[in-house]
Every structure is written in structure tokens, then in C-alpha cells.
Backbone as ProteinMPNN parsed JSONL, in Angstrom:
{"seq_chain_A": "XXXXXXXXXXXXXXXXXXXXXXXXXXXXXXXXXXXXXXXXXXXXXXXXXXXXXXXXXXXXXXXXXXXXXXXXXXXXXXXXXXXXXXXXXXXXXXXXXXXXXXXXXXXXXXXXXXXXXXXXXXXXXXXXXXXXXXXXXXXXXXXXXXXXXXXXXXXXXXXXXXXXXXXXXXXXX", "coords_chain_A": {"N_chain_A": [[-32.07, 22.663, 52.455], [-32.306, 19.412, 53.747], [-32.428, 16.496, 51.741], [-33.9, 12.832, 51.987], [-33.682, 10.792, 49.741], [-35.055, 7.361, 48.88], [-34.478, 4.917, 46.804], [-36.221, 2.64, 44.684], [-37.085, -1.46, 44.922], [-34.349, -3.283, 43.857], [-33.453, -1.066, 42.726], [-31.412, 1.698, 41.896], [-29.163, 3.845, 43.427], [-29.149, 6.636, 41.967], [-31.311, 7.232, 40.781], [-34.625, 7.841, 38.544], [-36.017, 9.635, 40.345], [-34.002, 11.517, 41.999], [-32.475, 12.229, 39.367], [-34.321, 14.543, 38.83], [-34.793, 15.941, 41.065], [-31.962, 16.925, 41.589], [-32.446, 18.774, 38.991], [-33.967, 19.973, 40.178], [-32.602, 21.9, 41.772], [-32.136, 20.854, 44.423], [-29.984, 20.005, 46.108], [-28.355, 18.928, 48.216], [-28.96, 16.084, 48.33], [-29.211, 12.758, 50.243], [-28.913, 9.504, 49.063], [-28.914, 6.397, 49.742], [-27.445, 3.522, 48.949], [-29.587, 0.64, 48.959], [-29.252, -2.668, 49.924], [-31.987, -4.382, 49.497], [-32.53, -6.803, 49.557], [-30.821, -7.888, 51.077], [-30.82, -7.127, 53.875], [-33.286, -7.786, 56.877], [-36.67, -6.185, 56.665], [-37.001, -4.434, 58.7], [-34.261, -3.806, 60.066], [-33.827, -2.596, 57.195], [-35.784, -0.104, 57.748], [-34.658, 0.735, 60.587], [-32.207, 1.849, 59.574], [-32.278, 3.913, 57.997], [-34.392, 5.549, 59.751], [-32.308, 6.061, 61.198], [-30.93, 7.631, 59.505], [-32.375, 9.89, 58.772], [-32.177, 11.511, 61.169], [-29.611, 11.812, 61.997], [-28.642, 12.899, 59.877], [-30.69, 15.836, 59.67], [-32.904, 15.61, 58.095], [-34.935, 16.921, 56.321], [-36.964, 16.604, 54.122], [-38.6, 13.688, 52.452], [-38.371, 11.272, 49.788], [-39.582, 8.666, 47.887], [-39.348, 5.879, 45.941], [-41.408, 3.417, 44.431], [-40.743, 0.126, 46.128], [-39.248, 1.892, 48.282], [-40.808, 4.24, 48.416], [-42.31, 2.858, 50.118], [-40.846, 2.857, 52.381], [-40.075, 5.575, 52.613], [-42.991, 6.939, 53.119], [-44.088, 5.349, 55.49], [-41.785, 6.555, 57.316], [-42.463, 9.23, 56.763], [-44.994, 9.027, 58.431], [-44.443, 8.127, 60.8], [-42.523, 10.472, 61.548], [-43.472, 12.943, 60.463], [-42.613, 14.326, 58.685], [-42.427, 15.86, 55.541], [-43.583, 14.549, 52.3], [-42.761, 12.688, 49.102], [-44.08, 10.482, 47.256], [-43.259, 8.066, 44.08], [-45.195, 5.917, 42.324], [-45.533, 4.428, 44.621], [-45.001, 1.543, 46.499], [-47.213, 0.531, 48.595], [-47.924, -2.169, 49.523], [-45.903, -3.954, 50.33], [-45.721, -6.53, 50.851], [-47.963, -7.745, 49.361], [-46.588, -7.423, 46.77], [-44.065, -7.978, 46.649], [-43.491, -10.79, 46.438], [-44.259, -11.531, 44.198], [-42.393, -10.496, 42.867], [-39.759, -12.126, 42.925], [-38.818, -11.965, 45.768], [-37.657, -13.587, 48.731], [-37.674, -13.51, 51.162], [-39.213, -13.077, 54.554], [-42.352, -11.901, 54.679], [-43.88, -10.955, 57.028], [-43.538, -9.123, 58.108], [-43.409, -6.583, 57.19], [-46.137, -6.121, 57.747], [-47.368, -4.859, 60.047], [-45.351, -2.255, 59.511], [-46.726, -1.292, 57.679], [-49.489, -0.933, 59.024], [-48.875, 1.453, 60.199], [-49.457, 3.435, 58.292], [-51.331, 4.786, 58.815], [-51.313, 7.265, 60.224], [-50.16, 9.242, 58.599], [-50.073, 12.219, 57.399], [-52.059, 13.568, 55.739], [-51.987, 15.892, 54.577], [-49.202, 16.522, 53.999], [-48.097, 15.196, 51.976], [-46.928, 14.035, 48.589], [-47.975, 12.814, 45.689], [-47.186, 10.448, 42.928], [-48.243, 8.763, 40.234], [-47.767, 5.668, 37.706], [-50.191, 5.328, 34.831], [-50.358, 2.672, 33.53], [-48.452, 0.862, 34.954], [-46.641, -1.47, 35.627], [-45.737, -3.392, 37.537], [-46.849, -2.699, 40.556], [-50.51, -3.247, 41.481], [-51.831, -1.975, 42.677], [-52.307, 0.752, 43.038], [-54.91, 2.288, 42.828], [-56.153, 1.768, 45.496], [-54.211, 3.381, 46.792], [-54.456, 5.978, 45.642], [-57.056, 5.976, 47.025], [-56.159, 5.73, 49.476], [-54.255, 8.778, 49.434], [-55.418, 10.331, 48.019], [-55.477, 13.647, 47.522], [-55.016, 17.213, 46.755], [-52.3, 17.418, 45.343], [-52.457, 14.724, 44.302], [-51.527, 12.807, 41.777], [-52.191, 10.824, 38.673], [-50.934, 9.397, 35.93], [-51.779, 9.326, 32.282], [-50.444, 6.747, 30.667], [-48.054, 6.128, 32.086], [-45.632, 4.233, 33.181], [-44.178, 1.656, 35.777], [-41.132, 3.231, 35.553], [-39.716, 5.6, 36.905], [-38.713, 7.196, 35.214], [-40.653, 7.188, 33.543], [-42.196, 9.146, 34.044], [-43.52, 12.79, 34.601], [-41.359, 14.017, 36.123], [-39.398, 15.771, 36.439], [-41.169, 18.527, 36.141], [-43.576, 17.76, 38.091], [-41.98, 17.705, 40.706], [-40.95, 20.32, 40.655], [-43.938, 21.32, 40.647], [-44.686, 20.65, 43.261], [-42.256, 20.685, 44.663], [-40.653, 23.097, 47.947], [-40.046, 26.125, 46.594], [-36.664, 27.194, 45.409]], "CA_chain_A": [[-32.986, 21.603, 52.777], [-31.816, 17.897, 53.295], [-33.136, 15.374, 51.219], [-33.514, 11.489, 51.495], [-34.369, 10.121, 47.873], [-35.057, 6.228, 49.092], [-34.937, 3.886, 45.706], [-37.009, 1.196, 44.932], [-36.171, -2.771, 45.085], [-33.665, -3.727, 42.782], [-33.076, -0.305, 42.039], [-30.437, 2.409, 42.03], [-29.644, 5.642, 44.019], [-28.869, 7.719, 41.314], [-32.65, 7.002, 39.912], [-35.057, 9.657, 37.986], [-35.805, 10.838, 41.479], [-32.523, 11.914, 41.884], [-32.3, 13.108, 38.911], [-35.581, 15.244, 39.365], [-34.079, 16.532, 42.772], [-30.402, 17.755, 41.022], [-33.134, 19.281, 38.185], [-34.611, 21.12, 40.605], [-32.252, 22.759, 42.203], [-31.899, 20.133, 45.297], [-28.3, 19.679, 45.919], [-28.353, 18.144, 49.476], [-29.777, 14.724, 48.691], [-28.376, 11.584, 50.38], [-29.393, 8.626, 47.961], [-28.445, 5.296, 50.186], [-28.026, 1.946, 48.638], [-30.018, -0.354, 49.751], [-29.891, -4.132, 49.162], [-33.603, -5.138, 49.907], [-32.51, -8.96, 49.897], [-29.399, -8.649, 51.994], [-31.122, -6.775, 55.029], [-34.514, -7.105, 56.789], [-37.245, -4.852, 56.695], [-36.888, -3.975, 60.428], [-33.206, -3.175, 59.925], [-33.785, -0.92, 56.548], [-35.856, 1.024, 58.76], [-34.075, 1.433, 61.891], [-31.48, 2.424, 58.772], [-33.193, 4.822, 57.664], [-34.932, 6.284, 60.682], [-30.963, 6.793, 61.629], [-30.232, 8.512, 58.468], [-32.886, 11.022, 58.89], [-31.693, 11.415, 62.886], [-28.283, 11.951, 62.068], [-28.527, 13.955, 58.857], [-31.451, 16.358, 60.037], [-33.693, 15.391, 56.814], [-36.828, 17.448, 56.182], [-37.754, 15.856, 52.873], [-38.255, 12.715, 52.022], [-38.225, 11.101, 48.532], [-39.297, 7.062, 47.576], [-40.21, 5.367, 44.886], [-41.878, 2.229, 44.716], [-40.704, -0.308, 47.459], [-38.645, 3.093, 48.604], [-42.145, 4.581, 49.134], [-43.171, 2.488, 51.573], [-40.233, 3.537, 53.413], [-40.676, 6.618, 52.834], [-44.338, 6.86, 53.578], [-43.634, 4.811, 56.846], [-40.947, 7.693, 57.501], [-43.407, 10.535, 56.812], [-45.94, 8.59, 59.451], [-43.321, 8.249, 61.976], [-41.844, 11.783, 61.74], [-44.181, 13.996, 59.839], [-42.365, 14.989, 57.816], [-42.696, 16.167, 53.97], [-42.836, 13.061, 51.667], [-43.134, 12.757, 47.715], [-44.045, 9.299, 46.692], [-43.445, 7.861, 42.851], [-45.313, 4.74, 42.405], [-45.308, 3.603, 46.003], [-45.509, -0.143, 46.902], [-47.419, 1.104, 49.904], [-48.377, -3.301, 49.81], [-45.086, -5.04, 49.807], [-46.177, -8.016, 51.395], [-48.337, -8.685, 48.414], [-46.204, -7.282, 45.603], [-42.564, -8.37, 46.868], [-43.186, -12.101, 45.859], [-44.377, -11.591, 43.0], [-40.932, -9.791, 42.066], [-38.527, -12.821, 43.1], [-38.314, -11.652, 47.166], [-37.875, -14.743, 49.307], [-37.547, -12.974, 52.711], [-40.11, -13.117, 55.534], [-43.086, -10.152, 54.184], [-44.801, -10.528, 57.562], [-42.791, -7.867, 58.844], [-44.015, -5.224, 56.446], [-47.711, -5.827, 58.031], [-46.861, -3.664, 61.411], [-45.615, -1.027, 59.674], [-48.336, -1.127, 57.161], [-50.355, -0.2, 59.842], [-48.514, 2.783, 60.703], [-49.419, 4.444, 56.976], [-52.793, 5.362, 58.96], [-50.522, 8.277, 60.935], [-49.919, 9.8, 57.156], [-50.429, 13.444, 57.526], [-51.817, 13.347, 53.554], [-51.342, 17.519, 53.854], [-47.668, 16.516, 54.247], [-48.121, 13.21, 51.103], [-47.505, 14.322, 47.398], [-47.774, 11.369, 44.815], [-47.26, 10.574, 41.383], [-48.446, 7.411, 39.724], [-48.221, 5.884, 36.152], [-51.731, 4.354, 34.812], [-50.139, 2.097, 32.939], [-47.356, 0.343, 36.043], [-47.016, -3.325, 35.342], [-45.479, -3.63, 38.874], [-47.947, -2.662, 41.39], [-51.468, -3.247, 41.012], [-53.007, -0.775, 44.259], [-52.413, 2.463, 43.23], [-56.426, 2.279, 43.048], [-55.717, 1.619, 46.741], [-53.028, 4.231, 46.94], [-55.234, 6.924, 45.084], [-58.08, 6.414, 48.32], [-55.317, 6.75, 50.92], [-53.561, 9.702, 49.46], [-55.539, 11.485, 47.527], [-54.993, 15.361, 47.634], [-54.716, 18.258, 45.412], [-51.229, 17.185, 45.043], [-52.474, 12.623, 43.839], [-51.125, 13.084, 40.344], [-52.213, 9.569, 37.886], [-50.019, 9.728, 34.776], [-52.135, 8.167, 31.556], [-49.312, 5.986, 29.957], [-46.558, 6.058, 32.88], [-45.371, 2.664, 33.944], [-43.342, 1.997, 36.837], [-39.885, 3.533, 36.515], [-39.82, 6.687, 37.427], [-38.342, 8.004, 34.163], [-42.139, 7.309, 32.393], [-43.091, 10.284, 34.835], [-43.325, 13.631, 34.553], [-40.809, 14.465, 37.603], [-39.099, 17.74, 36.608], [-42.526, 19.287, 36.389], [-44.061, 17.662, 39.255], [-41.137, 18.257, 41.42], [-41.368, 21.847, 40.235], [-44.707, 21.942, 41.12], [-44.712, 20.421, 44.838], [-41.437, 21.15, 45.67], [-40.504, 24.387, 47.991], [-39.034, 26.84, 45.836], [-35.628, 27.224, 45.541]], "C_chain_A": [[-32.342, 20.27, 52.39], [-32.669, 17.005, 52.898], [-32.78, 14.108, 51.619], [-34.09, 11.18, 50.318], [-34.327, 8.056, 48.946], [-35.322, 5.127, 47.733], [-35.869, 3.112, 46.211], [-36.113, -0.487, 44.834], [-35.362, -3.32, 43.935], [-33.312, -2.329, 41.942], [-32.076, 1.343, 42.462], [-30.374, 3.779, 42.612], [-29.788, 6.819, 43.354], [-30.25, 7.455, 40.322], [-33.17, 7.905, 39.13], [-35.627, 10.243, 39.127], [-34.989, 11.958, 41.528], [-32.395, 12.793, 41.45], [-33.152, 14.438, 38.763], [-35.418, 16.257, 40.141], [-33.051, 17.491, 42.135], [-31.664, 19.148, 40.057], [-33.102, 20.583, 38.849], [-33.689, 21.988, 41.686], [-31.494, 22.098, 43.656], [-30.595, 19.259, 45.196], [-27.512, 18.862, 47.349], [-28.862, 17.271, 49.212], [-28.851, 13.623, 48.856], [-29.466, 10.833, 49.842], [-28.684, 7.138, 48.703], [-28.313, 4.074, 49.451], [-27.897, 1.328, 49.12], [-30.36, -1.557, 48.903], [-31.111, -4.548, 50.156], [-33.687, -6.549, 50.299], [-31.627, -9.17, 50.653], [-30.344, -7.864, 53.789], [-33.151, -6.961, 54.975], [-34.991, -6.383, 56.882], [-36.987, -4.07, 57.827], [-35.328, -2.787, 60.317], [-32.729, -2.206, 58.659], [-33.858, -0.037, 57.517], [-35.136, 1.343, 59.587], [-32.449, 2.238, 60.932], [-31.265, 3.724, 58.527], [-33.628, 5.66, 58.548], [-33.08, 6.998, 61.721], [-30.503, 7.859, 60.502], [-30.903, 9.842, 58.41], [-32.73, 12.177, 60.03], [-30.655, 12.198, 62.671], [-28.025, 13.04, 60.874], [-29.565, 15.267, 58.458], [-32.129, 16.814, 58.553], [-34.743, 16.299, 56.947], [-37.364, 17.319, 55.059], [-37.593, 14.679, 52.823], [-39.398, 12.301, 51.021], [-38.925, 9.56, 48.326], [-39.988, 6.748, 46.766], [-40.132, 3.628, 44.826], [-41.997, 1.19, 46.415], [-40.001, 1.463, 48.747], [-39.317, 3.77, 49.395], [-42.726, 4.19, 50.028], [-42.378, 3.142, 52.424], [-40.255, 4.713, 53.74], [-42.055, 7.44, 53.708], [-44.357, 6.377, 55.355], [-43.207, 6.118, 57.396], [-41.719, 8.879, 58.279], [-44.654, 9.672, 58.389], [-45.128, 8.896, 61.052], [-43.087, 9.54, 62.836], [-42.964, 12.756, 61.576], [-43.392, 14.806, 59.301], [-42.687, 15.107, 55.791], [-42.722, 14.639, 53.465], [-43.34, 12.908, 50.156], [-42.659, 10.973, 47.665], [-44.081, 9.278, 45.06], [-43.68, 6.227, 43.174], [-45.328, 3.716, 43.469], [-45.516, 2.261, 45.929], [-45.884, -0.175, 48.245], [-48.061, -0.385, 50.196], [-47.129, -4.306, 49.542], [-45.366, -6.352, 50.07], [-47.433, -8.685, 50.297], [-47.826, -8.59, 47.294], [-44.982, -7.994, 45.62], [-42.035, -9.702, 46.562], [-43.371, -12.611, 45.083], [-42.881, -10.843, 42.614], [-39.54, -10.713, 42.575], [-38.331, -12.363, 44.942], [-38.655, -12.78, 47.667], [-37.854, -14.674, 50.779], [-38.917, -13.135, 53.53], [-41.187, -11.702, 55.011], [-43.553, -10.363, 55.414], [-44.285, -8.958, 58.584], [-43.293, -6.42, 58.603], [-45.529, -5.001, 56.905], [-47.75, -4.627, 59.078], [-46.472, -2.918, 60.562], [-46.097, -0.481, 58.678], [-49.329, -0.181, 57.465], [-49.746, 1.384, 60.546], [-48.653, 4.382, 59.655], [-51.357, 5.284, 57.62], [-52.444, 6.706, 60.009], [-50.255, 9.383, 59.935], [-50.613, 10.917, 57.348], [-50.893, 14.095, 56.04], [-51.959, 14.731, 53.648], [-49.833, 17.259, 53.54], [-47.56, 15.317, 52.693], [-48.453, 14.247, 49.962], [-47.066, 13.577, 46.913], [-48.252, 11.256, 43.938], [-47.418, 8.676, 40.691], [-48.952, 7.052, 38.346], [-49.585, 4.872, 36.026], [-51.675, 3.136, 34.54], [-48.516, 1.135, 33.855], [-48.491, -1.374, 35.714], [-46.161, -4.093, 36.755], [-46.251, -3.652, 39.898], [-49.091, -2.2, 41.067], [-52.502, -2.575, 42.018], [-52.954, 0.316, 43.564], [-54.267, 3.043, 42.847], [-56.719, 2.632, 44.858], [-55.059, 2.862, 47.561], [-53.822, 5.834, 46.947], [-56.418, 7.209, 46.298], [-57.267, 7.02, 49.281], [-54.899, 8.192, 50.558], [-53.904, 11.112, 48.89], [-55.555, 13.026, 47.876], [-54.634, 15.744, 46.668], [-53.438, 17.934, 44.771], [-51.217, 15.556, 44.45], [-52.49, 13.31, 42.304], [-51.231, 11.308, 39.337], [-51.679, 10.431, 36.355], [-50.544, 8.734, 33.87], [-50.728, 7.617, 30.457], [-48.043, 5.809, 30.323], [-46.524, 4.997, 33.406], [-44.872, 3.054, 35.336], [-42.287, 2.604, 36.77], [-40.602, 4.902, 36.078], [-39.29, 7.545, 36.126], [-39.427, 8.351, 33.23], [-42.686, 8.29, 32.854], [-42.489, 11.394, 34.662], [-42.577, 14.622, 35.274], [-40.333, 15.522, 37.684], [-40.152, 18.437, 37.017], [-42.954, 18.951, 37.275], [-43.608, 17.829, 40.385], [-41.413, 19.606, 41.482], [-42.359, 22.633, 41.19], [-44.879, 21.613, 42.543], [-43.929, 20.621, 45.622], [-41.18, 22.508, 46.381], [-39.641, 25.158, 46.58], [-37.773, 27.07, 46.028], [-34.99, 28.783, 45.395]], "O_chain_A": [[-31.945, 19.946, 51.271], [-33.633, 16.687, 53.595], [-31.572, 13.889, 51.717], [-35.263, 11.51, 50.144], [-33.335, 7.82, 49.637], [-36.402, 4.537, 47.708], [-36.281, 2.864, 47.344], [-34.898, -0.647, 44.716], [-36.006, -3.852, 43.03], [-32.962, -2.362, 40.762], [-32.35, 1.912, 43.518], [-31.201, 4.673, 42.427], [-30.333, 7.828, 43.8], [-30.097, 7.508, 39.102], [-32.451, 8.863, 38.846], [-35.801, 11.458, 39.03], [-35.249, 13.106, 41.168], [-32.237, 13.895, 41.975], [-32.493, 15.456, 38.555], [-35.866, 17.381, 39.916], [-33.242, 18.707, 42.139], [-31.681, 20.306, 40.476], [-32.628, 21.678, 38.547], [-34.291, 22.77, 42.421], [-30.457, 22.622, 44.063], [-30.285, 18.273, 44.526], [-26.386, 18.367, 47.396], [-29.799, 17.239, 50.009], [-27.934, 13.377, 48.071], [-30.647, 11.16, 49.961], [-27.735, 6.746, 48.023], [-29.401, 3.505, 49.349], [-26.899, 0.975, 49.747], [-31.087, -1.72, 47.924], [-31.053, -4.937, 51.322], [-34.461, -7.211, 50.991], [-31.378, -10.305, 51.059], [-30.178, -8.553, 54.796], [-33.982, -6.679, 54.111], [-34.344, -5.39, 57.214], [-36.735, -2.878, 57.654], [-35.269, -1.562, 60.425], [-31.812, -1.385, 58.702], [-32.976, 0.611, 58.082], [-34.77, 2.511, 59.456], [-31.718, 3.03, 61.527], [-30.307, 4.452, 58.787], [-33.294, 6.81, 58.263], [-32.876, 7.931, 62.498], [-29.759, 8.809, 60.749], [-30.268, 10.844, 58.079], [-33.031, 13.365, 59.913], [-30.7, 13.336, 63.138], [-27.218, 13.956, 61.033], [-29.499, 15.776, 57.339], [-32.001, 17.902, 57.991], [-35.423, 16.229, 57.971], [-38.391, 17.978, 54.889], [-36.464, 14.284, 53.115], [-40.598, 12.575, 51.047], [-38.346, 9.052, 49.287], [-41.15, 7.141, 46.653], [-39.202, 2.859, 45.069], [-42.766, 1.313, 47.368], [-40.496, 1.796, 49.824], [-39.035, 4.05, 50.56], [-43.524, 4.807, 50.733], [-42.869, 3.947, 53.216], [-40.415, 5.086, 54.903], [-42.02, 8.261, 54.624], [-44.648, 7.159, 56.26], [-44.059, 6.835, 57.921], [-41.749, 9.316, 59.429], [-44.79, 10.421, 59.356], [-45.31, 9.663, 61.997], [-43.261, 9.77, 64.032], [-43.367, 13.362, 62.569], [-43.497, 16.022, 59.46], [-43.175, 14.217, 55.094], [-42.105, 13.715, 53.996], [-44.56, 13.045, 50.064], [-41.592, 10.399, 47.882], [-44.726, 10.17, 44.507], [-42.968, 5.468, 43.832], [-45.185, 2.501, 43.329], [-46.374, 1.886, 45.13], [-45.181, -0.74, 49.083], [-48.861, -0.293, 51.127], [-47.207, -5.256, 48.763], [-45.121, -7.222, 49.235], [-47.789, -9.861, 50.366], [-48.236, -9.404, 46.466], [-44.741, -8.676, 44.624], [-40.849, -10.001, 46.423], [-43.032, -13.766, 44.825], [-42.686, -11.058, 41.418], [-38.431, -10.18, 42.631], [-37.176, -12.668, 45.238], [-39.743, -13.256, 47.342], [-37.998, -15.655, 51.508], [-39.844, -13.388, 52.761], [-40.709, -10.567, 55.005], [-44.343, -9.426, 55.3], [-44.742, -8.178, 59.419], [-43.508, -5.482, 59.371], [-46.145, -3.983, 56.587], [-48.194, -3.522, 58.767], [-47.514, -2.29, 60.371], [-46.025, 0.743, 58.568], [-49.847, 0.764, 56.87], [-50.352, 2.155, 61.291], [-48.329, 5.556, 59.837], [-52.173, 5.988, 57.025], [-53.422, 7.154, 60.607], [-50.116, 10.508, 60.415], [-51.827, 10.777, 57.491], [-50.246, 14.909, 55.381], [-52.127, 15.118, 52.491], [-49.343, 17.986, 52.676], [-46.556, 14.605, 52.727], [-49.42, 15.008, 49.922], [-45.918, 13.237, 47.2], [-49.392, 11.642, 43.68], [-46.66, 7.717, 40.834], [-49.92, 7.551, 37.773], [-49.935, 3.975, 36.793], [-52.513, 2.345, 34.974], [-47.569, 0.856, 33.119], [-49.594, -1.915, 35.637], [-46.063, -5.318, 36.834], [-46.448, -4.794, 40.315], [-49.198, -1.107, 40.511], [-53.726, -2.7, 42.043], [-54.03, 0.91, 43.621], [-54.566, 4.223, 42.656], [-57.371, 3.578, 45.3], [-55.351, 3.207, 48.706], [-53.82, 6.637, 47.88], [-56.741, 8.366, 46.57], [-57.343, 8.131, 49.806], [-55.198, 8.984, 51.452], [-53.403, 12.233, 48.976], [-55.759, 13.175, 49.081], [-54.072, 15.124, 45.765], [-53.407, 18.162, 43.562], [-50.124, 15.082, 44.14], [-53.295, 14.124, 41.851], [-50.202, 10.635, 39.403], [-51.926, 11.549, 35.903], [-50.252, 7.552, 34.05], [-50.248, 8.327, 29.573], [-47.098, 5.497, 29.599], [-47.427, 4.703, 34.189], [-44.978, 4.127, 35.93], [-41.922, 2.853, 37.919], [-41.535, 5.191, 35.33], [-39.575, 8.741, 36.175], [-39.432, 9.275, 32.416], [-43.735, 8.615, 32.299], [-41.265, 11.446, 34.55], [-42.863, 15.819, 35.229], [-40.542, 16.308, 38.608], [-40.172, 18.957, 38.133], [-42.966, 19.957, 37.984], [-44.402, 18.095, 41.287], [-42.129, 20.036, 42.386], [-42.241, 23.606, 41.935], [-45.342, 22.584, 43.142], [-44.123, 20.765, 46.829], [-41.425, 23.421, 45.591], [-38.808, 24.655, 45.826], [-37.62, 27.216, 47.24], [-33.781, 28.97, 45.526]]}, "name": "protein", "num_of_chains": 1, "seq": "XXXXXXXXXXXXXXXXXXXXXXXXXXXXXXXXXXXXXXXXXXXXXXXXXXXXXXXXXXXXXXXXXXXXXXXXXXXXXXXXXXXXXXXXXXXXXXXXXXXXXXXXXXXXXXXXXXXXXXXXXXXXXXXXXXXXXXXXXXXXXXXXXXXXXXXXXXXXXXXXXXXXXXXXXXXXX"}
């Protein structure tokens, strides 16, 4: 099974996704880096929607901004998709974090998170994230047996329980 892991903004491929993924057994994952400030949103995606094309993905991974792409992804395709911490609202979080780029871009495919197959959507979010302030938001769209809130997990992905939750959502290996 091929993985994409998609970081978040300002942050690295080899993340605790990643490491989460190797944990579990997931040894196919392409991990892209992506500069968020050198390309627009349009051209992540069409990035992205090539990387899954070309490298016949059937998981996909994202955390934070990552998640949107992800999420997007999973709408698109239908395929599998494990969010950590999504920024499923960049256009109101992204300028609060120093982004000076155009957000109206991210509205269109915003609207495409209403395609979200939430049997296919498992997501992990800390209670305590001093980055994005939806996952209230996040928690209506996605909930399912699989919406996991973490009391005292911030945003990175290392404050989360990911071996174990991997574990538990991912196929078996």
C-alpha cells in the first residue's frame, strides 16, 4: 500500500506522521516537500493530484495545512485519508501564521470538503492546539467512530498519540 504523508506549513516531511507510518509497518510512503510560500495553492494541488496519479496512492496522510490537502484529495478521489490537526480553514488561519499569498484560492476547494466520504475520514485532534481554532468545526464535519480529540495535545503531531491511533485505523499489516 502507497502512502502520501502531506506535511503541514512550515513543516517537514520526515514529521511524526511519518514517523507513525515507518512505526507501523508502512514502508511505501512518499513524504514531498512542500514550500507553501514559494508555490500557489492551485499548483500544490495539481502537485499533488499528480503525485497520487503517477504513484498509484491509496492512502493519504496530512497534517494541519497538509490536511486540507489531503482532505481535498480524499474529496476528489475517495480515497482513504487520516487527518492530524487539519487546517480544513486556511484562508482564516494562514494569516494569522505570517502567509502573505492570495487565501482566496483555498475558498473553491473548501467547498469541495462537502464530497468527503467521512466512512473513508479518520482524525485526530489535540484539545489543547494553539494553531487552529475549528477543530469544533472539524469535529461536526468529520465526526465518526474513528474523530479522536486528544485532552492536552497541541498542534504538532508529536503531542498525539499516532503509533496507537495509526495502529488502530490503519489496515493491518
Amino acid at each position: 500500500m502507497k502512502v502520501l504523508n502531506i506535511h503541514g506549513y512550515h513543516g517537514t516531511p520526515q514529521n511524526a506522521a511519518y514517523g507513525a507510518l515507518i512505526s507501523n509497518g508502512f514502508d511505501d510512503v512518499i513524504t514531498p516537500e512542500i514550500d507553501y510560500d514559494a508555490k500557489t495553492p492551485e499548483t500544490v494541488l495539481d502537485e499533488l493530484c499528480n503525485i497520487v496519479t503517477e504513484n498509484d496512492i491509496s492512502l493519504l496522510v496530512g497534517t494541519s495545512l497538509g490536511g486540507f490537502y489531503a482532505a481535498v484529495l480524499s474529496a476528489r478521489t475517495q480515497l482513504p485519508v487520516i487527518l492530524i490537526n487539519p487546517c480544513l480553514m486556511p484562508f482564516l488561519h494562514l494569516p494569522e501564521l505570517g502567509y502573505n499569498d492570495e487565501i482566496t484560492p483555498f475558498i473553491p476547494m473548501f467547498g469541495t470538503l462537502d464530497k468527503l466520504d467521512i466512512n473513508k475520514v479518520s482524525c485526530i485532534v489535540g484539545d489543547d492546539d494553539e494553531i487552529i481554532s475549528t477543530h469544533a468545526f472539524t469535529e461536526k464535519l468529520l465526526k465518526n467512530p474513528r474523530f479522536r480529540r486528544i485532552p492536552g495535545g497541541h498542534h504538532s503531531g508529536a503531542t498525539l498519540p499516532l503509533v496507537d491511533y495509526f495502529a488502530e485505523v490503519l489496515p493491518k499489516r
